[in-house]
C-alpha positions as CSV (number, residue, x, y, z in Angstrom):
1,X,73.8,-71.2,-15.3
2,X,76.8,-69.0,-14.2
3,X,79.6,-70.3,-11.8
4,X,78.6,-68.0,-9.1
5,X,75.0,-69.3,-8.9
6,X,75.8,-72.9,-9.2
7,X,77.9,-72.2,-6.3
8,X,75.1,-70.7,-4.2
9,X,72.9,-73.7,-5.0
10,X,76.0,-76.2,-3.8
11,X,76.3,-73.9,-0.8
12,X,72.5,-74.2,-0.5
13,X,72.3,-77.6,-0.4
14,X,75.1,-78.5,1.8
15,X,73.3,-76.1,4.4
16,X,70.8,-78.1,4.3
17,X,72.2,-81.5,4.8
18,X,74.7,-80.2,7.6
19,X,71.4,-78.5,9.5
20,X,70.8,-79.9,12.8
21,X,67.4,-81.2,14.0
22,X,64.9,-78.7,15.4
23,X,66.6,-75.9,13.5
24,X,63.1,-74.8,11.7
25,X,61.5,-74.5,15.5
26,X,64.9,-72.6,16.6
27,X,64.4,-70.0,13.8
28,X,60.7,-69.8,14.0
29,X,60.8,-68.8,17.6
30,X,63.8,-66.5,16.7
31,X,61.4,-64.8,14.6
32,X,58.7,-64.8,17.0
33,X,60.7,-62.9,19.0
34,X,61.1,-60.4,16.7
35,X,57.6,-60.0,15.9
36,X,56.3,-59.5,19.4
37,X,56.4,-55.9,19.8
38,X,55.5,-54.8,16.1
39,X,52.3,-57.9,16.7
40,X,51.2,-55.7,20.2
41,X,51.0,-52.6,18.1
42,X,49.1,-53.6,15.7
43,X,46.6,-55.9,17.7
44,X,46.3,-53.0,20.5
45,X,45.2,-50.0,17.4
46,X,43.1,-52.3,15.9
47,X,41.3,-53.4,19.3
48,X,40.9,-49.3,19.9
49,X,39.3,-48.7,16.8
50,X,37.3,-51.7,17.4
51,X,35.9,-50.9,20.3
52,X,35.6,-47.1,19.3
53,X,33.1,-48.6,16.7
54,X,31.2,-50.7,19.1
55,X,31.1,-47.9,21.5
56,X,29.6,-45.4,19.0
57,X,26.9,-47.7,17.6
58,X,24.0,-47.2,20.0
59,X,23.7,-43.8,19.2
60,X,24.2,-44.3,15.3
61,X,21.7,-47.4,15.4
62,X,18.6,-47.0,12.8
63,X,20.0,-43.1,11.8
64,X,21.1,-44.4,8.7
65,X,18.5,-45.5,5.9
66,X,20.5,-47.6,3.2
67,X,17.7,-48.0,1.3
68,X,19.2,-44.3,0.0
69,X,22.4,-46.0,-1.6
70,X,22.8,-47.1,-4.9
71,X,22.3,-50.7,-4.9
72,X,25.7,-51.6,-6.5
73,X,27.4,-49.4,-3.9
74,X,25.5,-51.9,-1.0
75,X,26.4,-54.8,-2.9
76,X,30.3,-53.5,-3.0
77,X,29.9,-52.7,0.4
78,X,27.9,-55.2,2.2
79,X,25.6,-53.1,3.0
80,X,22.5,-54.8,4.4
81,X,20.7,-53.6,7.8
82,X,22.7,-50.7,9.6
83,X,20.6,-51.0,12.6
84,X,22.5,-54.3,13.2
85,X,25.6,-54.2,14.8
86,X,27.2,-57.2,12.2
87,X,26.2,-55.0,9.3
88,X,27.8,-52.2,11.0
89,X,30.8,-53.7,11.5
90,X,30.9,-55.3,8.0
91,X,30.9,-51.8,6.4
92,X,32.8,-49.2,8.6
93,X,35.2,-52.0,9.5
94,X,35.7,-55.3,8.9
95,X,34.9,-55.0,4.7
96,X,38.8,-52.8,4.3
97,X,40.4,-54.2,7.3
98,X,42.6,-56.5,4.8
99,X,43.4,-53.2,3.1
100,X,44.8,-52.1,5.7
101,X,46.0,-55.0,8.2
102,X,47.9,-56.5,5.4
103,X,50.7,-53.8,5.8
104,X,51.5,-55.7,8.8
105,X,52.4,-59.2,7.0
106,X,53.4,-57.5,4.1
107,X,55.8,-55.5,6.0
108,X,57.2,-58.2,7.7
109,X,57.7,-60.4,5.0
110,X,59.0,-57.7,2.4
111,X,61.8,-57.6,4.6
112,X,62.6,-61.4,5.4
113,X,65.2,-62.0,2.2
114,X,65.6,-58.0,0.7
115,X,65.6,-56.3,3.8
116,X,68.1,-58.7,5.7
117,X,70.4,-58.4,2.6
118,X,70.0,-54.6,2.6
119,X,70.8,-54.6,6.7
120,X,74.2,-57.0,5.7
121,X,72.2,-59.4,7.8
122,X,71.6,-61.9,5.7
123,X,75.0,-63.5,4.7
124,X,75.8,-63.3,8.4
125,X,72.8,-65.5,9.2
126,X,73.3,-68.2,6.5
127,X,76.7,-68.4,8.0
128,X,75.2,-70.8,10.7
129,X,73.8,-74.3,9.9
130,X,70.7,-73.3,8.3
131,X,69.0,-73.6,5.2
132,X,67.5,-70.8,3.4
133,X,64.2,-73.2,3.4
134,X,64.4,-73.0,7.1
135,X,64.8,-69.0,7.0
136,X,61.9,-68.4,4.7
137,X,59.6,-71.2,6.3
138,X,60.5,-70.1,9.7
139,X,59.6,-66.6,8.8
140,X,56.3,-67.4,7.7
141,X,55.0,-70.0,10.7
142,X,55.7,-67.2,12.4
143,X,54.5,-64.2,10.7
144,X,51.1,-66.6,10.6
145,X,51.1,-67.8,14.5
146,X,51.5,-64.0,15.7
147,X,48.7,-62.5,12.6
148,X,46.3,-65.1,14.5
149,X,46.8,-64.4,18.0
150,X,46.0,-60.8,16.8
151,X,43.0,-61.4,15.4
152,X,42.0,-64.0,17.8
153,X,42.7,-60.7,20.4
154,X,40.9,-58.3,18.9
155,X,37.7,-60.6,18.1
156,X,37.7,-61.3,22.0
157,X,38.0,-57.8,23.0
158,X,35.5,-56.4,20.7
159,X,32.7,-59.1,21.9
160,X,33.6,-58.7,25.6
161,X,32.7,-55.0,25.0
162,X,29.6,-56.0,22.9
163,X,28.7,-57.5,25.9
164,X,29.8,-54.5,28.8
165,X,27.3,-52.0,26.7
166,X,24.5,-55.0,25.8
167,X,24.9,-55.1,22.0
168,X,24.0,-58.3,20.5
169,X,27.1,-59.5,19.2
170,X,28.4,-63.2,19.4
171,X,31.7,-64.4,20.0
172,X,31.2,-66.4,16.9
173,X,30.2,-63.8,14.5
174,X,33.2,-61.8,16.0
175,X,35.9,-64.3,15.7
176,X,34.5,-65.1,12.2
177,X,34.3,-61.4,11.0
178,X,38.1,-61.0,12.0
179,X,39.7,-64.2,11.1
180,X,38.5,-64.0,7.7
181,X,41.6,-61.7,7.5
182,X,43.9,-64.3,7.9
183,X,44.0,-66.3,5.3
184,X,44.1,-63.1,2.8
185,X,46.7,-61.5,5.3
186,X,48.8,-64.4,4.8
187,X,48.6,-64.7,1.2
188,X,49.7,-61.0,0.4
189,X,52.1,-61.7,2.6
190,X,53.5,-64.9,0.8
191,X,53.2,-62.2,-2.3
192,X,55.8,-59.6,-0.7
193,X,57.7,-62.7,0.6
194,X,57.9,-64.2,-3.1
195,X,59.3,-60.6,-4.7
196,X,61.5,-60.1,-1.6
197,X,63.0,-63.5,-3.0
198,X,63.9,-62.0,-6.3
199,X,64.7,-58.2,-5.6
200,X,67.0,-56.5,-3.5
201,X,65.0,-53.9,-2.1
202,X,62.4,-54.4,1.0
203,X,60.7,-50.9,-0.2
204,X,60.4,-52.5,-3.8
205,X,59.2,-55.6,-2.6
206,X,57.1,-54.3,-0.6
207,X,55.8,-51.4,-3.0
208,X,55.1,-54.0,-5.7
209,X,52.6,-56.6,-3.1
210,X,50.8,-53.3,-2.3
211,X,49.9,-52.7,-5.9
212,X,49.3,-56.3,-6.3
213,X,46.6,-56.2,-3.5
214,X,45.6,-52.5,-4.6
215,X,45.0,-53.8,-8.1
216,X,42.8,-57.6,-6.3
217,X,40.9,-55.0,-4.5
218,X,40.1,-52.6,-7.5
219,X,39.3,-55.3,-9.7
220,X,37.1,-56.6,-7.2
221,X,35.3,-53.4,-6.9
222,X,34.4,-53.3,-10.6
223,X,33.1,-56.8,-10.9
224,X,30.7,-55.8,-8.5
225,X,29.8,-52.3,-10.0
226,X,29.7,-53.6,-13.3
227,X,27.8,-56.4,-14.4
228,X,29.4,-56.9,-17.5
229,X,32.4,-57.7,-16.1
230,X,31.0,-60.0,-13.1
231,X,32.9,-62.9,-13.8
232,X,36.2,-60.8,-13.0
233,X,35.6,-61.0,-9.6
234,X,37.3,-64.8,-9.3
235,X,40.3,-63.5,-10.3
236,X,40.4,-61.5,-7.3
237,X,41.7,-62.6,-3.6
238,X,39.0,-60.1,-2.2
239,X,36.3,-62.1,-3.7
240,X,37.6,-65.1,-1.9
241,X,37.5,-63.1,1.5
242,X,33.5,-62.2,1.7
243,X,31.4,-60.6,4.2
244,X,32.2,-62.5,7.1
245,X,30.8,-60.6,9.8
246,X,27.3,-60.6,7.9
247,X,27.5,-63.8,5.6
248,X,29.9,-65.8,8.2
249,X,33.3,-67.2,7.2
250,X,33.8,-68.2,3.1
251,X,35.6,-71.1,3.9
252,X,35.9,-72.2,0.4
253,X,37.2,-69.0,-0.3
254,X,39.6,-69.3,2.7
255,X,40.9,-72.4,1.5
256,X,42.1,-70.9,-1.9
257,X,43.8,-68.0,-0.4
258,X,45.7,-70.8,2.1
259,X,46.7,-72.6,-0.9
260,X,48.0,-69.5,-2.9
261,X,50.1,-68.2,0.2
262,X,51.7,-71.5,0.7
263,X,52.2,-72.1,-3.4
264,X,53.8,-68.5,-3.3
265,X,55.7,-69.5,-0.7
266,X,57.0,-72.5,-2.3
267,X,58.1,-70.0,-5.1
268,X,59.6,-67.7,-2.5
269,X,61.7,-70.5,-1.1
270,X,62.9,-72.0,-4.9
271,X,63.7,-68.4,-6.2
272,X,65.8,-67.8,-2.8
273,X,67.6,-71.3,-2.7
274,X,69.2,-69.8,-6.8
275,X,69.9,-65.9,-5.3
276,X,73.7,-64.6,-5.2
277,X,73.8,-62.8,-2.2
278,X,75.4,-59.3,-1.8
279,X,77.4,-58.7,0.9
């Protein structure tokens, strides 16, 4: 181990044993802060395009037969009844919502370690009494109390105006078909968190947990297409996530992608307790 890193672990640790009590609540809410008007955006466009679906649906009901798609394509899909509005939802919305919604974590986390160090933020903040556990950890409650409240939102709104144009949709299968998204959310998250740990670049560490999901969501695809290859589809997080507005919430499923973002995060937090940083 070089001199300059065993110094940044003595520094480490001595951060930690001088940090006062309540600094992990201080920095989550710090980061809360921060997170408010980037959480809006995102919660407001998805509750748009949400209720642009629900609004359209009584005058696609029944048009579409799905018996006319290849059955591996329903099967990838979720395909099922169209004239439902939970099917609906499944396909045109809810079955690539992670694609797309984990930009937001993934954003946000990418930047936590790589991007502060790349803003000259970062040596400026462990300048104060608090650990780089607290920073990381702190980063993540909060990245995963504001990714809720979204989804929590948006599954309100969407059934509210499920129930304003009298479409059968519960508030149960709508909170279920959007929180589904939060345990996968947080666990590419934890990905970009764990490479922004180790590079020095928020683009890179970012770039790399997209392919990383990318590459979950294409191997996914062919375990389904391809029978041969079913059993690949448990190495993927996308298998863990389901069809939950159709099927209801996999909570097995969201119980291993919990336990994956908080083991990456655990690697996030040892690789950033023995990083130099650049000033």
């Amino acid at each position: 181990m070089s001199a300059r890193a065993q110094a940044g672990r003595l520094a480490a640790t001595q951060t930690r044993a001088a940090e006062p009590r309540g600094t992990f609540l201080i920095s989550t809410r710090q980061a809360l802060r921060g997170l408010t008007r980037s959480g809006l955006f995102w919660g407001v466009g998805l509750a748009i395009y949400a209720v642009m679906l629900v609004a359209i649906f009584p005058s696609l009901k029944g048009a579409v037969d799905v018996s006319t798609y290849p059955q591996g394509l329903r099967d990838a899909l979720g395909i099922t009844d169209m004239s439902h509005i939970r099917p609906f939802l499944q396909v045109e919305f809810i079955s690539y919502l992670p694609l797309v919604l984990a930009f937001y974590p993934m954003t946000v986390l990418a930047g936590t370690i790589a991007g502060a160090e790349e803003r000259r933020w970062l040596d400026v903040l462990l300048g104060n009494p608090v650990s780089r556990r607290t920073v990381v950890l702190g980063a993540m409650a909060a990245l995963a109390v504001v990714l809720f409240a979204i989804l929590v939102g948006d599954a309100v709104v969407m059934w509210i105006f499920a129930r304003l144009l009298d479409i059968d949709l519960s508030l149960s299968a709508s909170l279920q078909g959007m929180l589904a998204n939060w345990p996968i959310g947080l666990a590419f998250g934890a990905v970009a968190l764990a490479v922004s740990a180790t590079v020095r670049s928020r683009a890179a560490a970012l770039g790399i947990a997209a392919a990383v999901m990318f590459g979950f969501y294409l191997l996914n695809l062919l375990a389904t297409l391809v029978s041969g290859v079913a059993w690949l589809k448990w190495l993927s997080a996308f298998h863990y996530y389901g069809s939950p507005m159709t099927e209801g919430l996999f909570w097995g499923g969201a119980v291993v992608l919990l336990i994956a973002a908080g083991v990456l995060t655990a690697v996030a937090v040892a690789a950033f307790e023995r990083r130099d940083i650049y000033t």
